[in-house]
C-alpha beads as a LAMMPS data file, in Angstrom:
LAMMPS data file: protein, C-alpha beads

331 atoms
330 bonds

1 atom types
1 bond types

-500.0 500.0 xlo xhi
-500.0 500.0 ylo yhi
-500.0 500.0 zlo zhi

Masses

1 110.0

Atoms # bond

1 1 1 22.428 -15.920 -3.190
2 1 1 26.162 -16.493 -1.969
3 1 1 27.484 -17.507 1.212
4 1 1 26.877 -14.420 3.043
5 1 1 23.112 -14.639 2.751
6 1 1 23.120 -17.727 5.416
7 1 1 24.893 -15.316 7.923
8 1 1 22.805 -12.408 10.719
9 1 1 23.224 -8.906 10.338
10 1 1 24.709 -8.793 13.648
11 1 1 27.054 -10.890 12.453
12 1 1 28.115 -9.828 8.696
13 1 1 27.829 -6.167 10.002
14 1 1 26.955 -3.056 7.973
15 1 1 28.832 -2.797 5.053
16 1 1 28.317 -6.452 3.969
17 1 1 24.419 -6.021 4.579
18 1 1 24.085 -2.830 3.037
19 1 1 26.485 -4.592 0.054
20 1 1 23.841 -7.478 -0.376
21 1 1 20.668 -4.783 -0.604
22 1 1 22.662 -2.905 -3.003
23 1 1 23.580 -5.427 -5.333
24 1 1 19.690 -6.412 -6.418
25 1 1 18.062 -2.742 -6.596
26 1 1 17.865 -1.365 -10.043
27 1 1 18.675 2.404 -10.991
28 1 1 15.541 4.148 -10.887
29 1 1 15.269 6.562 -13.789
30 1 1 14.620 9.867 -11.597
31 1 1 18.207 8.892 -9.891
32 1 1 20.931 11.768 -11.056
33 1 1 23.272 10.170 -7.915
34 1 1 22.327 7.521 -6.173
35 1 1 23.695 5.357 -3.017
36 1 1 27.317 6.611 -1.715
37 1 1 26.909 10.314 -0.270
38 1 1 25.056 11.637 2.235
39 1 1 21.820 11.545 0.218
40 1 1 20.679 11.087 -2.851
41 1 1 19.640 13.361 -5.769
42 1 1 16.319 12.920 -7.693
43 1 1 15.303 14.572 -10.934
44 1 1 11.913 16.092 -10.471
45 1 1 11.430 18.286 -13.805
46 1 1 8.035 19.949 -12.659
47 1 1 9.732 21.549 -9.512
48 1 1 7.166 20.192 -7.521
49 1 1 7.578 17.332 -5.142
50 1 1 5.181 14.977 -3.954
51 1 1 6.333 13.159 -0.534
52 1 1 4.728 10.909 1.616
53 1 1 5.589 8.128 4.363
54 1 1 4.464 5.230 5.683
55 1 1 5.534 2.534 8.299
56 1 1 5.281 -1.373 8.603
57 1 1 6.290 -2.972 12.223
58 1 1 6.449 -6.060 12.875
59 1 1 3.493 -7.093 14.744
60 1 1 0.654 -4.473 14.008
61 1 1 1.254 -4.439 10.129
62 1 1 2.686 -7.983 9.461
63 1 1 3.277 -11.022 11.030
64 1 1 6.669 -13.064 10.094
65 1 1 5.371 -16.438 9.918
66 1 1 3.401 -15.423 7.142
67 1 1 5.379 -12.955 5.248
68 1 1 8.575 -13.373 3.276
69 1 1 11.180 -10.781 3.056
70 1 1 9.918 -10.402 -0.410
71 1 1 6.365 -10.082 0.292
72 1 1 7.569 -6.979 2.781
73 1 1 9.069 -5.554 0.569
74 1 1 6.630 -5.503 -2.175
75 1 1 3.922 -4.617 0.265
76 1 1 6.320 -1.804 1.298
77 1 1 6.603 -0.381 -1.938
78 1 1 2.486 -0.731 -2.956
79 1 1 1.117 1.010 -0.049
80 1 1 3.649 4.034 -0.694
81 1 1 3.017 4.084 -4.713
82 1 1 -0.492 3.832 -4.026
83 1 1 -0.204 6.961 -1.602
84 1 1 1.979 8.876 -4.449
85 1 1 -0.679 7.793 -7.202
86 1 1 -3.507 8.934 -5.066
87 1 1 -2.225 12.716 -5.208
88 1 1 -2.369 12.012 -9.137
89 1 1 1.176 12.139 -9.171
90 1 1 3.796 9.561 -11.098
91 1 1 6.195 8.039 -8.626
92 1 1 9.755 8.206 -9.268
93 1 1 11.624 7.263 -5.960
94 1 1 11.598 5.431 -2.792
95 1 1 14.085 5.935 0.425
96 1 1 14.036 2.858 2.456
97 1 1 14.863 2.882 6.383
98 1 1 15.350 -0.656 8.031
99 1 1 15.622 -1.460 12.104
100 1 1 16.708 -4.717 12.143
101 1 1 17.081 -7.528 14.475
102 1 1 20.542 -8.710 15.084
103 1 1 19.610 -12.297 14.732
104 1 1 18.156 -11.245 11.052
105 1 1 19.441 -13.439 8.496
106 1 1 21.384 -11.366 5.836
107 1 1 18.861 -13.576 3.131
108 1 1 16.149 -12.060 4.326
109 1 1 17.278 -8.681 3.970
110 1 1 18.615 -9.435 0.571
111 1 1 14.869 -10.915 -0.371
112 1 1 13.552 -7.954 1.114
113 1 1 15.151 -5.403 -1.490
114 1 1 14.203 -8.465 -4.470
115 1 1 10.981 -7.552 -3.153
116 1 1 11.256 -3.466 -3.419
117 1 1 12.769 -3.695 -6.676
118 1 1 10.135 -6.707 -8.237
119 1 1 7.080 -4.108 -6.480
120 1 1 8.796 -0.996 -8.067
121 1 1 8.864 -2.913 -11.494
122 1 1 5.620 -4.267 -11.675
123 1 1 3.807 -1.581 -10.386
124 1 1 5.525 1.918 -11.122
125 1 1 8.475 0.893 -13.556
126 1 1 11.383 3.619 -13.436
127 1 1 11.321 4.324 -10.142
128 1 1 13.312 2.969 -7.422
129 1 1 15.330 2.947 -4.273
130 1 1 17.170 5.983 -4.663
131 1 1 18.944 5.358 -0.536
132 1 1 17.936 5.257 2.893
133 1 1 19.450 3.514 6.148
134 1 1 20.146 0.569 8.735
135 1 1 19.630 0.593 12.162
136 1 1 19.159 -2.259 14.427
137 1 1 16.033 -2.717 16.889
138 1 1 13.997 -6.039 18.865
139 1 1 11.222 -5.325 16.445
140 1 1 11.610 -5.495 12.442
141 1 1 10.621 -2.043 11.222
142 1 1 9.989 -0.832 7.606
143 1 1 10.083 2.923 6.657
144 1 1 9.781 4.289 3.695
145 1 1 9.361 7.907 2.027
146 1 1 8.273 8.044 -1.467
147 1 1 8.682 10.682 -4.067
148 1 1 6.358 11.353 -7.191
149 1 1 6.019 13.933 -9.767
150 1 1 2.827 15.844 -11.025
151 1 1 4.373 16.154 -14.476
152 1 1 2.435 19.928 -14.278
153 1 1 -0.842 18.947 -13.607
154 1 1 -2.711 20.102 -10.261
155 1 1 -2.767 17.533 -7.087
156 1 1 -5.974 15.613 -6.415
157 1 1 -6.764 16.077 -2.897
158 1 1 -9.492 14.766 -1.034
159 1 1 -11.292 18.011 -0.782
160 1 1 -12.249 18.754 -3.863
161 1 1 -15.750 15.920 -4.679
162 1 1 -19.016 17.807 -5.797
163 1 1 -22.603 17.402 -5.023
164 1 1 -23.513 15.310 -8.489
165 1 1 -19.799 13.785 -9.066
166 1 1 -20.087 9.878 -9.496
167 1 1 -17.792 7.897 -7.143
168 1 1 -15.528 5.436 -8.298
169 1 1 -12.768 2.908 -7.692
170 1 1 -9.893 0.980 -9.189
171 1 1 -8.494 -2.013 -8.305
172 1 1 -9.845 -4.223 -5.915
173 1 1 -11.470 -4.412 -2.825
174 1 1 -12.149 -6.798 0.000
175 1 1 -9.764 -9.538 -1.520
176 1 1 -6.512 -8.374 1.141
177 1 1 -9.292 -8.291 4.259
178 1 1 -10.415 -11.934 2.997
179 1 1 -6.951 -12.761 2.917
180 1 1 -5.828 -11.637 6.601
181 1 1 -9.091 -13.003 7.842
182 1 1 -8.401 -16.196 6.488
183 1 1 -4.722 -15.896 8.010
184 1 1 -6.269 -15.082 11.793
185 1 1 -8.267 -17.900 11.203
186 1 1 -6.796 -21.195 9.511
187 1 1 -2.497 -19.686 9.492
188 1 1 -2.530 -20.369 13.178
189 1 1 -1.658 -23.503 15.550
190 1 1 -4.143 -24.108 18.092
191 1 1 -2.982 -21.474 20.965
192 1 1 -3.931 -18.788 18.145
193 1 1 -0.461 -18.102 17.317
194 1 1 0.573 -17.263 13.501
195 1 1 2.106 -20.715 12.111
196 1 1 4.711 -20.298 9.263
197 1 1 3.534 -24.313 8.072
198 1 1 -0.090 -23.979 8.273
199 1 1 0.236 -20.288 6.446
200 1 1 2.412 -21.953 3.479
201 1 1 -0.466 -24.066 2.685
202 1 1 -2.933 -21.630 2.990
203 1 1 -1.410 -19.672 0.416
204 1 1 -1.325 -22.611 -1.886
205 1 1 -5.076 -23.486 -1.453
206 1 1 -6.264 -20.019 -1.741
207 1 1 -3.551 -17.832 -3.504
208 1 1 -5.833 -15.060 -4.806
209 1 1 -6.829 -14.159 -1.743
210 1 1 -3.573 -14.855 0.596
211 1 1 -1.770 -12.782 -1.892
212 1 1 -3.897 -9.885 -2.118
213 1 1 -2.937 -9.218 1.199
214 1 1 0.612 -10.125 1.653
215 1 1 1.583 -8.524 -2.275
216 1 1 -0.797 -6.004 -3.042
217 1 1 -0.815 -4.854 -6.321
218 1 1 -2.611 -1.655 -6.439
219 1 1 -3.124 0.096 -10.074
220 1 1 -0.617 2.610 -10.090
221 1 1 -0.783 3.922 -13.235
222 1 1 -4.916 4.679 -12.621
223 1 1 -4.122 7.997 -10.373
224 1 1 -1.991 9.917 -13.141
225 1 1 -4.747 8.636 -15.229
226 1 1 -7.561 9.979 -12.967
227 1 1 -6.064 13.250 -12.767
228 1 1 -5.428 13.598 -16.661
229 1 1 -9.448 12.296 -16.695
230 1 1 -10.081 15.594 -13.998
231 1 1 -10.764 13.729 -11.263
232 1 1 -12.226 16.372 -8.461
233 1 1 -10.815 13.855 -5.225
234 1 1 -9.098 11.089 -5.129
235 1 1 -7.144 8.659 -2.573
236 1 1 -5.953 5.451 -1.439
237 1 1 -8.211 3.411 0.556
238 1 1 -5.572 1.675 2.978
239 1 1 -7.846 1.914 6.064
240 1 1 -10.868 0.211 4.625
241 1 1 -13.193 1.932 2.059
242 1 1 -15.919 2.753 4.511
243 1 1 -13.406 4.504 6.705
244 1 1 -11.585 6.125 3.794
245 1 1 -14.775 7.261 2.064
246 1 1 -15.601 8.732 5.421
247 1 1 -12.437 10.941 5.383
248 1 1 -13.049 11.905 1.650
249 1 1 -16.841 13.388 2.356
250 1 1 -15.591 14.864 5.073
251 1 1 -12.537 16.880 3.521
252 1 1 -14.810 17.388 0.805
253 1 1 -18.171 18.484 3.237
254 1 1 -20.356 16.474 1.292
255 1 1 -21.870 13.176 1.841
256 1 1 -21.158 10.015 -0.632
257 1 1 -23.801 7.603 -1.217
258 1 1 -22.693 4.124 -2.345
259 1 1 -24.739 1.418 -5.162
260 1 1 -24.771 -2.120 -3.212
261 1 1 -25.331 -3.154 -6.525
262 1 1 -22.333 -1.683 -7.627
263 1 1 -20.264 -2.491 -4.721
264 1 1 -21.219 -5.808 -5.832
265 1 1 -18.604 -6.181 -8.815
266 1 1 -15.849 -6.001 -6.451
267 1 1 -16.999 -9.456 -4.577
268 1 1 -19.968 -11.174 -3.242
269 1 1 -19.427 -10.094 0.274
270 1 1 -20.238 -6.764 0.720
271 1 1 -19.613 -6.419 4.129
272 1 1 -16.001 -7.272 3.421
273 1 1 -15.713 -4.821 0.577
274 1 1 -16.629 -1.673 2.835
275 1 1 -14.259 -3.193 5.587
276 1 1 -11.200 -3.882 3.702
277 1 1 -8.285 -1.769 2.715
278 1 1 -5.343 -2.971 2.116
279 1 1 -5.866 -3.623 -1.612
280 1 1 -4.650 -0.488 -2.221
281 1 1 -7.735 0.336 -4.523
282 1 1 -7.865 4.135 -5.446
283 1 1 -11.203 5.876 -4.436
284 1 1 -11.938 8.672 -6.722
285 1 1 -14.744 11.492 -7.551
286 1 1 -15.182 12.579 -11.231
287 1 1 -17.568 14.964 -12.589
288 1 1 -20.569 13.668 -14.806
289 1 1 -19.568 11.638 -17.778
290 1 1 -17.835 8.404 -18.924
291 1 1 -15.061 7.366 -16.363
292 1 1 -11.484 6.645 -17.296
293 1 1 -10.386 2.815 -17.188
294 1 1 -10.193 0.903 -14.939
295 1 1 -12.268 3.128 -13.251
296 1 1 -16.083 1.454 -11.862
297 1 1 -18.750 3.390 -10.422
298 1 1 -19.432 2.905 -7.359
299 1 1 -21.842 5.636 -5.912
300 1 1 -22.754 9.413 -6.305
301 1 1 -21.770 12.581 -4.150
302 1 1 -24.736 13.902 -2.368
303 1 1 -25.640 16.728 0.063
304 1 1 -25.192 16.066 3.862
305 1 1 -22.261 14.614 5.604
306 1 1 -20.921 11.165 5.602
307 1 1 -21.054 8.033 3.828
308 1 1 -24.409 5.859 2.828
309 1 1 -25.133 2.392 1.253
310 1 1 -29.065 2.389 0.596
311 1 1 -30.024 5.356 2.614
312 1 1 -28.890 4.109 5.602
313 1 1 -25.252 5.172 7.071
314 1 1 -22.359 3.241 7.369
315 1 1 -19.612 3.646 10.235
316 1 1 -16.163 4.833 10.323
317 1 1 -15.054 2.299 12.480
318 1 1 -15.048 -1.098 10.678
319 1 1 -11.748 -0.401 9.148
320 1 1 -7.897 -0.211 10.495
321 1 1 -7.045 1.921 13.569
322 1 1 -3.428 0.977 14.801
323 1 1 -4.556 2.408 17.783
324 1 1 -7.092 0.229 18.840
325 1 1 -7.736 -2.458 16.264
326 1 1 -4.128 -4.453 17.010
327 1 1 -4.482 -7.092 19.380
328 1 1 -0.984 -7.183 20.547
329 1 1 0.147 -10.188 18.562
330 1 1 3.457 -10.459 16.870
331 1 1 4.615 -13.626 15.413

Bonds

1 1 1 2
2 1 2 3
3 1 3 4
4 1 4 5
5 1 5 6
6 1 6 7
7 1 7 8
8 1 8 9
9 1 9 10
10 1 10 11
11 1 11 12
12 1 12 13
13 1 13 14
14 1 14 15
15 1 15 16
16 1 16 17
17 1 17 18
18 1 18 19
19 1 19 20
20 1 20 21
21 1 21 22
22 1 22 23
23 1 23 24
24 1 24 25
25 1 25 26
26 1 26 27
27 1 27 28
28 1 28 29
29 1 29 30
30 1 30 31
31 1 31 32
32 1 32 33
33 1 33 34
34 1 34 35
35 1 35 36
36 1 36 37
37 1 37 38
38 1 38 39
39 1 39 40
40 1 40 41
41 1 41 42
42 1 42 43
43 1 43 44
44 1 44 45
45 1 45 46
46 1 46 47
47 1 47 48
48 1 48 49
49 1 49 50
50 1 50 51
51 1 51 52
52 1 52 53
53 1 53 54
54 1 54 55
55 1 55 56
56 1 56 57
57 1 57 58
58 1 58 59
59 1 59 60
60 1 60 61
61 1 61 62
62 1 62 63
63 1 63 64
64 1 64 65
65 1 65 66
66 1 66 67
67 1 67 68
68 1 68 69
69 1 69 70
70 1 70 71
71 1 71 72
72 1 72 73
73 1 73 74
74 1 74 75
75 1 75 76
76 1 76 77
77 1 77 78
78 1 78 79
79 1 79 80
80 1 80 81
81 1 81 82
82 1 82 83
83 1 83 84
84 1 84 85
85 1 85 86
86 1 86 87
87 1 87 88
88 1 88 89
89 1 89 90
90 1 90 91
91 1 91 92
92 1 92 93
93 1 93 94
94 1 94 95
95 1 95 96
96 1 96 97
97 1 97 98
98 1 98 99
99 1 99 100
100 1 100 101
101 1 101 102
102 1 102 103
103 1 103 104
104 1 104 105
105 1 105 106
106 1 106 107
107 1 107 108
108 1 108 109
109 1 109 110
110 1 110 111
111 1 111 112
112 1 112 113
113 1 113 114
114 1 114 115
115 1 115 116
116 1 116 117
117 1 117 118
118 1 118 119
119 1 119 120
120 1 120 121
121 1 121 122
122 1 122 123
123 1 123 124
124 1 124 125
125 1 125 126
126 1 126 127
127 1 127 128
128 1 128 129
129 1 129 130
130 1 130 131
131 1 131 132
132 1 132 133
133 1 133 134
134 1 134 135
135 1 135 136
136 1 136 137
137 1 137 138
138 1 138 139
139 1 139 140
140 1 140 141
141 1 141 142
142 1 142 143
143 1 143 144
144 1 144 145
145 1 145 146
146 1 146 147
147 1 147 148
148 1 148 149
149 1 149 150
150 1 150 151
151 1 151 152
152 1 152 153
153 1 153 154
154 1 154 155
155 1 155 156
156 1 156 157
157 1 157 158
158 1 158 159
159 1 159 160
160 1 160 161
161 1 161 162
162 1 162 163
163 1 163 164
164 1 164 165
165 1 165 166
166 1 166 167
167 1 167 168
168 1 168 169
169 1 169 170
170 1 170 171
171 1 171 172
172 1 172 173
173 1 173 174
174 1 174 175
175 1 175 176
176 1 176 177
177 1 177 178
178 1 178 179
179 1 179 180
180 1 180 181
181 1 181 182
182 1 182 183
183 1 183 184
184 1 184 185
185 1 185 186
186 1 186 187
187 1 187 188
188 1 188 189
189 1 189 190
190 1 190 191
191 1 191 192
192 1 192 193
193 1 193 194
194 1 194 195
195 1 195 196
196 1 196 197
197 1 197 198
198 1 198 199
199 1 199 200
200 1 200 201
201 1 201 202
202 1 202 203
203 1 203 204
204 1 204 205
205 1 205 206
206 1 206 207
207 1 207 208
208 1 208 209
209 1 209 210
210 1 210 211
211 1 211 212
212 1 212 213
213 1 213 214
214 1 214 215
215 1 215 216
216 1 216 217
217 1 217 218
218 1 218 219
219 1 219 220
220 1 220 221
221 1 221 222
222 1 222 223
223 1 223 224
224 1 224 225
225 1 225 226
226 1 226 227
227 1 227 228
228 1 228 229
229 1 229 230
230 1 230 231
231 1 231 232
232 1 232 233
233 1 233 234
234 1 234 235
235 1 235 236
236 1 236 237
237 1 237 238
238 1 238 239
239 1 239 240
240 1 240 241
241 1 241 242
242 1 242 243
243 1 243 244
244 1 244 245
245 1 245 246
246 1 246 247
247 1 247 248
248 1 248 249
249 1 249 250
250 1 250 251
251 1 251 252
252 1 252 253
253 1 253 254
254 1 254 255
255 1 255 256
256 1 256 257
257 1 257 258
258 1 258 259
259 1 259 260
260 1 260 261
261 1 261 262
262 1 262 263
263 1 263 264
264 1 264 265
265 1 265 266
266 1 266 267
267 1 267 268
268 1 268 269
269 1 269 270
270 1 270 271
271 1 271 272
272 1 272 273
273 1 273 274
274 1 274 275
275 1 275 276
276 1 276 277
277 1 277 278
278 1 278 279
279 1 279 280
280 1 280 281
281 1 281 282
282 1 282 283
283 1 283 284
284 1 284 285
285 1 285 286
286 1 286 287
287 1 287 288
288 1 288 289
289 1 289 290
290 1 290 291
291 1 291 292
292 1 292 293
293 1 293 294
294 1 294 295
295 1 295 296
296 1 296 297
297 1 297 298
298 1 298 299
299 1 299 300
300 1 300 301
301 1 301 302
302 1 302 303
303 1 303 304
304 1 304 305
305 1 305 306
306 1 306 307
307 1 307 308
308 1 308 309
309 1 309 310
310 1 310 311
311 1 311 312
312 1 312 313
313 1 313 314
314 1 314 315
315 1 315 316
316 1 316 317
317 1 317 318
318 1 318 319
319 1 319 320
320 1 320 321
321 1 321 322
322 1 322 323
323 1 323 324
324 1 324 325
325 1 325 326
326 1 326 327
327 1 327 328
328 1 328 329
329 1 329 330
330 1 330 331
């Protein structure tokens, strides 16, 4: 990191900001011209695009004193992977919008595209930042647009689960809702207000758990995978698995009974399993038969509407609604 890195966007300025960014994001593979026009151009050999978006703002989605400008930006790049993967598609590029504070160090920013390109690598290697843009606002903002390719095969959607299809999921769940939970409650000083300090040990007592929520790594490479398996529905549960499953039976007009037994190989708890979402876990219907890896059952599609666990039904409403589950906070 040179010199530049200790100054503020406000005062380095475009060029030099958009210079640091630059410098530490690889060429993703897709990329036939890259940064420097107007836009970008993308290989996509089966003709068909998939596209999706997705937001972080500082305050409802993440909280500064707990998050790095890496762990944004990985976090940025899982939950759009994970929304490219869910459509069975392979993703191959990422444009990245930023709204920056003035008083943003240019370090941050610079950790914050280490953090794109690391999340890009780990979890969906080839693709990349292919361009986006800079803007400056009061509150940090995040937006990226991925791209993936279906490499010919059909898109999963969420409509298409059967009466008889087993339910599954990949990844984990509950372990980023532990995490935040854990965050609310001990990465705050006394007046409830996130604490950078008491965070920074948090996440060395109980890094499984802190991490899971501020790095994600959902299993990318499982959606392709599902589809090549002919998986009948798939998506990403971002919202909480109860609330996600919810959408999925109801796209698909069925109902989806889940196996607390099952349930219980993702964690002890449950409760925190159906509640969470921001592992990033893919949710996924498959006909009868042995499931792809890492795929676990989970549950069955049944007749009726809605989602079960034992018989009886479980709300909608336990999982995120930026709506009405933020509490205002920022920090």
């Amino acid at each position: 990191m040179d010199a530049s890195s200790s100054a503020t966007v406000d005062s380095a300025g475009e060029a030099a900001v958009l210079d640091a960014i630059l410098r530490v994001l690889p060429e993703p593979s897709a990329q036939l011209l890259g940064p420097g026009d107007d836009a970008a151009v993308v290989a996509q050999p089966d003709g068909r695009v998939v596209v999706t978006t997705d937001l972080m703002v500082a305050g409802p989605d993440f909280r500064l004193a707990w998050s790095t400008g890496g762990d944004l930006g990985w976090k940025a790049a899982a939950s759009n992977l994970a929304d490219v993967a869910a459509m069975g598609a392979v993703p191959t590029a990422l444009v990245v919008g930023l709204a920056l504070p003035g008083d943003t160090a240019v370090g941050f920013v610079e950790d914050l595209a280490r953090g794109l390109a690391e999340g890009c690598r780990a979890m969906a290697p080839g693709c990349g930042v292919v361009g986006g843009d800079l803007s400056v606002s009061d509150t940090l903002t995040i937006a990226v647009t991925a791209f993936g390719d279906l490499q010919g095969r059909a898109p999963v959607r969420r409509s298409g689960a059967g009466v008889g299809d087993t339910v599954a999921l990949a990844g984990r769940a509950g372990r980023a809702c532990e995490g935040l939970e854990l965050l609310f409650r001990d990465g705050v000083d006394a007046q409830g207000v996130p604490d950078a300090a008491r965070a920074s040990r948090l996440r060395a007592e109980r890094p499984e758990a802190i991490l899971a929520q501020l790095r994600p790594e959902p299993p990318i490479v499982a959606g392709p995978v599902a589809a090549r398996a002919g998986a009948t529905a798939m998506m990403d549960v971002s919202d909480g698995l109860a609330r996600d499953a919810t959408r999925l039976a109801a796209a698909s007009r069925v109902a989806i009974e889940l196996d607390p037994a099952l349930l219980g190989a993702f964690g002890g708890d449950i409760a925190l399993v159906l509640r969470g979402g921001e592992d990033h876990a893919l949710l996924a219907c498959f006909p009868p038969g042995p499931l792809p890896e890492p795929f676990l059952p989970i549950g069955s599609v049944v007749d009726g509407r809605g989602v079960r666990v034992d018989g009886r039904a479980v709300g909608a409403d336990s999982g995120w609604d930026p709506y009405r589950a933020w509490d205002g906070g920022r920090g």
